[in-house]
C-alpha positions in Angstrom: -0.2 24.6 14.3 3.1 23.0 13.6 5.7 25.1 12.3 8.9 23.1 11.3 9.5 21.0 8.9 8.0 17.4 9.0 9.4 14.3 7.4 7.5 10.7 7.1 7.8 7.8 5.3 5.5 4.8 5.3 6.3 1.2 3.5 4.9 -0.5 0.6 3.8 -4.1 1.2 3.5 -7.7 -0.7 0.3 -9.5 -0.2 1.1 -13.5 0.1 -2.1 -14.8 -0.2 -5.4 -13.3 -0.5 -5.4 -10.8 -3.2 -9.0 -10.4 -4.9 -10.9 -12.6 -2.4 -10.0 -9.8 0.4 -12.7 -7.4 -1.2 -15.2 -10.5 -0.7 -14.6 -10.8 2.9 -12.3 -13.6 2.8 -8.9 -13.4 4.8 -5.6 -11.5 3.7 -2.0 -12.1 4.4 0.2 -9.3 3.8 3.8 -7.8 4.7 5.0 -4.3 4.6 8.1 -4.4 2.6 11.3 -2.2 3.0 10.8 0.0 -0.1 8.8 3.4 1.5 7.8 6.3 0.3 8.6 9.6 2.4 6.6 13.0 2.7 8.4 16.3 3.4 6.0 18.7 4.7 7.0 22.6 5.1 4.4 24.6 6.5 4.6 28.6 5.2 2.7 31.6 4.7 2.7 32.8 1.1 -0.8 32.0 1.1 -0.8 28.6 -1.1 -0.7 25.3 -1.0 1.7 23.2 -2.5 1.9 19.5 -4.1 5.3 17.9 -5.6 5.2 14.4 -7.1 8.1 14.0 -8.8 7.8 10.1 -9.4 4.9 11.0 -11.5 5.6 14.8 -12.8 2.7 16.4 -10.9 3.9 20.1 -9.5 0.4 22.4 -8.4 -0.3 24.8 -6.5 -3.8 25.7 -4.9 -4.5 29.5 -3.5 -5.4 28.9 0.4 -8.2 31.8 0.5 -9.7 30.3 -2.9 -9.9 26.9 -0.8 -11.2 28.4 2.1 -13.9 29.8 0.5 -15.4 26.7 -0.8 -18.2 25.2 0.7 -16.9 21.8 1.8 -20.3 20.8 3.4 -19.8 17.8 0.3 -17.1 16.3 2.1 -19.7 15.4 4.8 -19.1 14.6 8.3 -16.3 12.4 10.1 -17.3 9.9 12.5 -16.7 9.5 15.7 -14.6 6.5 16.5 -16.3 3.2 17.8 -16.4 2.4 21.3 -13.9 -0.6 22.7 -11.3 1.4 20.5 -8.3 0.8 23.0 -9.9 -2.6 24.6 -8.9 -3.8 21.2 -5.7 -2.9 21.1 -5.2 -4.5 24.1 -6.3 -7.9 22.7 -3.6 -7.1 20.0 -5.8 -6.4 17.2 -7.4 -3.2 15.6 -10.7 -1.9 14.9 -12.5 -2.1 11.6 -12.5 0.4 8.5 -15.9 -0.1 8.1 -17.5 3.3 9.4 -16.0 6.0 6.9 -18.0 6.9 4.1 -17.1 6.4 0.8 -16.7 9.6 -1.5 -19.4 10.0 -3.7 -19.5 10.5 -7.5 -20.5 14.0 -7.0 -18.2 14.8 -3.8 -15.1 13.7 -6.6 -16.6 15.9 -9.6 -16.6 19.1 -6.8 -12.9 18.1 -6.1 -12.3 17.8 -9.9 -13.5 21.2 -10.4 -11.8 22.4 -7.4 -7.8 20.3 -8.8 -8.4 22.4 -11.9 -6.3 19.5 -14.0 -6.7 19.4 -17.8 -9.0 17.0 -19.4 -6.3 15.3 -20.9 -4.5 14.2 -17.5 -3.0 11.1 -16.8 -5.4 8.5 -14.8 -2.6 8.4 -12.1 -1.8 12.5 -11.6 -5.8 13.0 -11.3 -6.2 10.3 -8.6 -3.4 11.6 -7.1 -4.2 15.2 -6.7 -7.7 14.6 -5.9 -6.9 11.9 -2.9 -4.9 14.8 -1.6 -7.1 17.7 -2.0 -9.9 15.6 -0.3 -7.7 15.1 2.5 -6.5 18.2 2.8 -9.8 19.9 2.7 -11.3 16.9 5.0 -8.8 17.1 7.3 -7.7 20.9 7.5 -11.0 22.5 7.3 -11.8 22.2 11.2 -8.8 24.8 11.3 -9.4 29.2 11.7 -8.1 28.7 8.6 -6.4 26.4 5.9 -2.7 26.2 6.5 -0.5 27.4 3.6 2.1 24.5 3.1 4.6 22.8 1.0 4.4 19.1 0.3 6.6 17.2 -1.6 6.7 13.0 -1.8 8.9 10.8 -3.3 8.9 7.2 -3.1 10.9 3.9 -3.8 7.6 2.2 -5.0 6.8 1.5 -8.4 3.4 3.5 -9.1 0.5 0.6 -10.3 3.3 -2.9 -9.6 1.0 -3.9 -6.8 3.2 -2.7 -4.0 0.6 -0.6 -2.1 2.2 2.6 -3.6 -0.5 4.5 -3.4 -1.6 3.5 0.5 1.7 4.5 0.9 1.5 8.1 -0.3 -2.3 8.0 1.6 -1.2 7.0 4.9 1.9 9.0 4.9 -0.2 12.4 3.4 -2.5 11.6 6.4 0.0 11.6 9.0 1.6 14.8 7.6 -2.1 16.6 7.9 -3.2 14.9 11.1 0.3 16.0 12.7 0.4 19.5 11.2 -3.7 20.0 12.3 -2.5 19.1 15.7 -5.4 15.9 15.7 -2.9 13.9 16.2 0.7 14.9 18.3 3.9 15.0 16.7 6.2 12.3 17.8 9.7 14.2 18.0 8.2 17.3 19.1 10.6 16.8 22.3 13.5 15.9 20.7 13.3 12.5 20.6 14.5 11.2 17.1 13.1 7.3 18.0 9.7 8.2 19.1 6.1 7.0 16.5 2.8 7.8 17.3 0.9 5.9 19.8 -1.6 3.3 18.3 -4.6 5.2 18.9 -3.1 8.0 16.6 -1.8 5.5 14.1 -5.6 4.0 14.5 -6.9 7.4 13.4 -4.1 7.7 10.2 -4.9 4.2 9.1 -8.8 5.6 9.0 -7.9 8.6 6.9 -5.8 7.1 4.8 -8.4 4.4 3.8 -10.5 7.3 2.7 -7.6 8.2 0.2 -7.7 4.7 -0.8 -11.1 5.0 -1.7 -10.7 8.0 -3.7 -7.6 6.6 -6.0 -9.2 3.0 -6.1 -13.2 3.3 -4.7 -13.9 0.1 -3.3 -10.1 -1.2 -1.7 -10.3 -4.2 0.5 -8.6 -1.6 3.2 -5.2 -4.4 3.2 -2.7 -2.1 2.2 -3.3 1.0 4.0 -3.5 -1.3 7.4 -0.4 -2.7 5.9 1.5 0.7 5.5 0.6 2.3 8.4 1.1 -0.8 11.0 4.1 -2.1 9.6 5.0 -5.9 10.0 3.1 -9.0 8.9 -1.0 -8.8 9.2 -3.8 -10.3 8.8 -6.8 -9.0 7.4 -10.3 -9.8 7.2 -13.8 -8.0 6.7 -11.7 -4.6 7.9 -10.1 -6.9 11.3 -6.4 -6.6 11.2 -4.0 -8.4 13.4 -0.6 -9.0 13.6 0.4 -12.8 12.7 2.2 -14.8 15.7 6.2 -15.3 15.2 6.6 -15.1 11.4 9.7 -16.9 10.2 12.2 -14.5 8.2 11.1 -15.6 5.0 13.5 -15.1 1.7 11.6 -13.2 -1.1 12.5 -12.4 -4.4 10.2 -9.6 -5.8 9.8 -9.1 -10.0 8.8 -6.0 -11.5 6.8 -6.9 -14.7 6.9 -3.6 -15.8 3.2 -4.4 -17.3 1.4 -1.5 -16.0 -2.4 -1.9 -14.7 -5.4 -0.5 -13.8 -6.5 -1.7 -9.7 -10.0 -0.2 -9.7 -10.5 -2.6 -13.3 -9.4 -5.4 -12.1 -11.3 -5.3 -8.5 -14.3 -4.7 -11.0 -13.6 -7.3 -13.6 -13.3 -10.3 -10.6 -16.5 -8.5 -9.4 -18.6 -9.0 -12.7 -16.9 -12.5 -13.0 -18.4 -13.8 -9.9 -22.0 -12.4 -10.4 -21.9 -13.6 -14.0 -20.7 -17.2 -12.6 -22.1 -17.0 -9.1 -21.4 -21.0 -8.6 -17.8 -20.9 -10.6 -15.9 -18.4 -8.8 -17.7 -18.2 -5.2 -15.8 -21.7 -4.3 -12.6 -20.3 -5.8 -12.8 -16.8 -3.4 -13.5 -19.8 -0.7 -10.8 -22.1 -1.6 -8.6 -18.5 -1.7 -9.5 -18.3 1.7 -8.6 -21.7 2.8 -5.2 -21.3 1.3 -4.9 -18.2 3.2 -6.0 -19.9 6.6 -3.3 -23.1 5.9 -0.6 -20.3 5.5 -1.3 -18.5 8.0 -1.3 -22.1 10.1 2.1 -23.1 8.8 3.8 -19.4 8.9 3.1 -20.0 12.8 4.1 -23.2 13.1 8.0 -22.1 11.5 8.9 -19.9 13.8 12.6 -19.2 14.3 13.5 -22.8 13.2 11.4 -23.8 10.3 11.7 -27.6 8.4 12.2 -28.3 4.6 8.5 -29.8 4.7 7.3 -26.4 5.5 8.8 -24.7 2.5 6.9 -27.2 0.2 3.6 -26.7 2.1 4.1 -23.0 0.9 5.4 -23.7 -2.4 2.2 -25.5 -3.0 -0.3 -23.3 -1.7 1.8 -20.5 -4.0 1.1 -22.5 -7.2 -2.1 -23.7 -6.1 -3.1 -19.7 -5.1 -1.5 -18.3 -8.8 -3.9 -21.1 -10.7 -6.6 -19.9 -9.3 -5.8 -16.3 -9.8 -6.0 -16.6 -13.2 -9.1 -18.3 -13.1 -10.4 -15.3 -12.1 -9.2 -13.2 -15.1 -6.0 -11.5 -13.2 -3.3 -13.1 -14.5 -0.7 -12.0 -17.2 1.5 -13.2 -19.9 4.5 -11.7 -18.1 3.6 -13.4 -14.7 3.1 -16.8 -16.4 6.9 -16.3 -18.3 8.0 -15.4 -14.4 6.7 -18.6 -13.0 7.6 -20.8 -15.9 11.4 -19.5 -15.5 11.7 -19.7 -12.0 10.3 -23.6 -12.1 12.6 -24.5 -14.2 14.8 -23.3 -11.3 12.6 -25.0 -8.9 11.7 -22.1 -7.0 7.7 -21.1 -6.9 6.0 -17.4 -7.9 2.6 -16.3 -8.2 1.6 -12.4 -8.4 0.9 -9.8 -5.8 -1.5 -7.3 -5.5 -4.1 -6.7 -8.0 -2.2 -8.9 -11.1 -3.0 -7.9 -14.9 0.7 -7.7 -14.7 2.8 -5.8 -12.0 4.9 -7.6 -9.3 5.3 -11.0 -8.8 6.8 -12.9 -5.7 9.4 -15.6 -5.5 9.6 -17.7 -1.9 13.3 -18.6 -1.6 14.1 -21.8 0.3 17.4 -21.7 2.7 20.5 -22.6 0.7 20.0 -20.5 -2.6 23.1 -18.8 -2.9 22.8 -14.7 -3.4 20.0 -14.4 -5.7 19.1 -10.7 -6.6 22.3 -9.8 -5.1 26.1 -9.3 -6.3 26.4 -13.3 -6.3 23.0 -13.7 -8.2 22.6 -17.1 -9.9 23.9 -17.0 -13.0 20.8 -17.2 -15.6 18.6 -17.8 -12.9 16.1 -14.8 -14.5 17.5 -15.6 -17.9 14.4 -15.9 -20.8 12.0 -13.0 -18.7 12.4 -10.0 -20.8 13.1 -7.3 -18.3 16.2 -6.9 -17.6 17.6 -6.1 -13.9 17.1 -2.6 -12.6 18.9 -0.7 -10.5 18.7 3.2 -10.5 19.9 6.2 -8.9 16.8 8.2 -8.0 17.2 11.7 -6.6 15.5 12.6 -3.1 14.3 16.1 -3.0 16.4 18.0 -0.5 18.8 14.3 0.2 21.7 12.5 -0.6 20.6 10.5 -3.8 20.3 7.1 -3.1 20.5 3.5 -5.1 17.1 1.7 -5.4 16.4 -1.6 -6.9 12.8 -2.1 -7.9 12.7 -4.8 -11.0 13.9 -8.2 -11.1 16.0 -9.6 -8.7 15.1 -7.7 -5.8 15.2 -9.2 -2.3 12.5 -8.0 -0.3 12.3 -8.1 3.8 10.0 -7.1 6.3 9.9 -3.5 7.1 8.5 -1.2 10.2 5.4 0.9 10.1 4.7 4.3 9.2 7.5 7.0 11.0 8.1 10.2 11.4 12.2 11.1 10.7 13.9 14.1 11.3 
């Protein structure tokens, strides 16, 4: 059982194209994006275990021997994992998602009883605390006994903006529990402050942590989590992730609507949408798809030396991807304001994530001088009511740190899940 203190962090991520028709089996392209949120993990023996959110004002604590003495036979059994596991990682892709169960209604009331939360919580706390207590007890209960520990996470994402916050705080709560049941080894146990965990482990994380997903959001395409625990730029489809080939370093400007939203309601809303108009929205989840495909196409063609014509192929397939969005009820008032102002600047947006308000994305062309940072251009954002955010958050236990999450906000592509010292 590990006994010092363990530090993670996974990143958040921005979907470019494929938001929605992902859950449909159509094809996803995603980034990870360097805004993470980190997990401190203290294992101890006063005989509890402990949660911290502060982003969202959860503090709980759980008595060990009370866990323990539940019957967990509702969590049901894990799965073994399939067979070609490391022949496909050799091809360079990863298996699929598709062989963990989803919790049931009934497993998530025993874990409600078990949070002990009051029935006026927050949406956001209760998801929170029960994703963790199922992994927890999933995880931790093939151990003599539960270990007593103190967890505290903190993040740079925005909770509900789209940004894959909370496959962040699932892959990187897996990791912790994986490393500190000794499933999976710990990466700087020898001292070596540069070392991650091999790709079967991070297979294995990526596994857990879509079970997490499915707790907060029940039926997640799986994107984000392969997103946050892989790192990079992906592609995704019907649980297959890849990396894509030589992505260019692409400019992109991420807005914070502020417009909170509700994930599992909009997944569901598109759902009812397409079996109320079967023949309407099917060819929009394929044309969703084909946009997706012509990216991905012209992403590989750019390379380290991409043409002006590119940048207008993926303008177009931006506008052309946001119309049809909000065909399919996901759009926002906010988000249309975003990509009326930055037309007008002739720059192109559409939304990321699940929509209903949120983030939106802005590709930048070469040539546009500082925007989002100490040269922005002037009145570029002007006329979108939020203004530009930049706050000093706290780190438990750190130095505190600035961190820009609202409008004006260059975003780049970040590394996978890591353990820190």
């Amino acid at each position: 059982m590990l006994s010092e203190v363990l530090l993670v962090s996974a990143p958040g991520k921005v979907i470019l194209h494929g938001e929605h028709a992902v859950v449909h089996g159509k094809v996803a392209l995603a980034v990870a994006l360097n805004l993470r949120t980190f997990l401190r993990l203290q294992p101890h023996s006063n005989g509890k275990v402990d949660l911290s959110l502060p982003n969202i004002g959860i503090k709980r604590a759980w008595d060990v021997a009370r866990l323990q003495s539940l019957d967990t036979s509702f969590l049901g059994e894990g799965k073994e994992e399939k067979p070609g596991v490391v022949r496909a990682y050799r091809e360079g892709s990863w298996p699929e998602q598709g062989d963990v169960t989803t919790p049931t209604p009934e497993q998530v009331e025993k874990l409600k009883e078990v949070a002990g939360l009051p029935d006026d919580c927050a949406v956001t706390k209760r998801l929170a605390v029960l994703a963790f207590l199922y992994l927890y007890l999933s995880i931790c209960r093939k151990q003599r006994a539960l270990p007593s520990l103190d967890i505290v996470v903190w993040s740079e994402l925005p909770p509900g903006a789209g940004l894959g916050s909370s496959a962040a705080y699932s892959v990187s709560l897996a990791a912790a529990l994986l490393t500190v049941c000794e499933e999976i080894p710990n990466p700087l146990k020898d001292g070596d402050c540069v070392n991650r965990w091999t790709k079967e482990d991070l297979e294995l994380i990526n596994k857990w942590a879509f079970q997490g997903e499915r707790m907060i959001h029940g039926n997640p395409s799986g994107v984000d989590n392969a997103v946050s625990t892989w790192g990079g730029a992906l592609r995704y489809h019907q649980g297959k992730i890849s990396s894509l080939k030589r992505p260019p370093a692409l400019q992109i400007l991420l807005t914070n609507t502020k417009v909170p939203r509700n994930t599992r309601a909009l997944v569901a809303g598109v759902r009812n949408r397409l079996l109320k108009f079967p023949e309407i929205v099917a060819p929009l989840l394929t044309s969703i798809d084909a946009i997706s495909l012509e990216c991905e196409r012209v992403l590989g063609e750019m390379g380290e030396a991409p043409a002006l014509e590119q940048y207008l192929v993926l303008e177009e397939l931006i506008d052309m991807n946001q119309h049809h969005l909000n065909a399919l009820g996901v759009g926002h008032a906010s988000l249309d304001q975003l990509c009326q102002v930055t037309r007008a600047h002739g720059l192109h947006s559409k939304l990321t994530g699940a929509g209903g308000g949120g983030c939106g994305i802005t590709l930048l062309k070469p040539g546009i001088p500082g925007v989002g940072g100490p040269g922005c251009q002037p009145g570029l954002l002007r006329g979108v009511h939020l203004e530009n955010s930049l706050e000093r958050k706290k780190r438990p236990g750190n130095r505190s740190q600035l961190c820009s999450v609202a409008l004006g906000k260059l975003i780049s592509l970040s590394g996978s899940l890591l353990p820190h010292w």
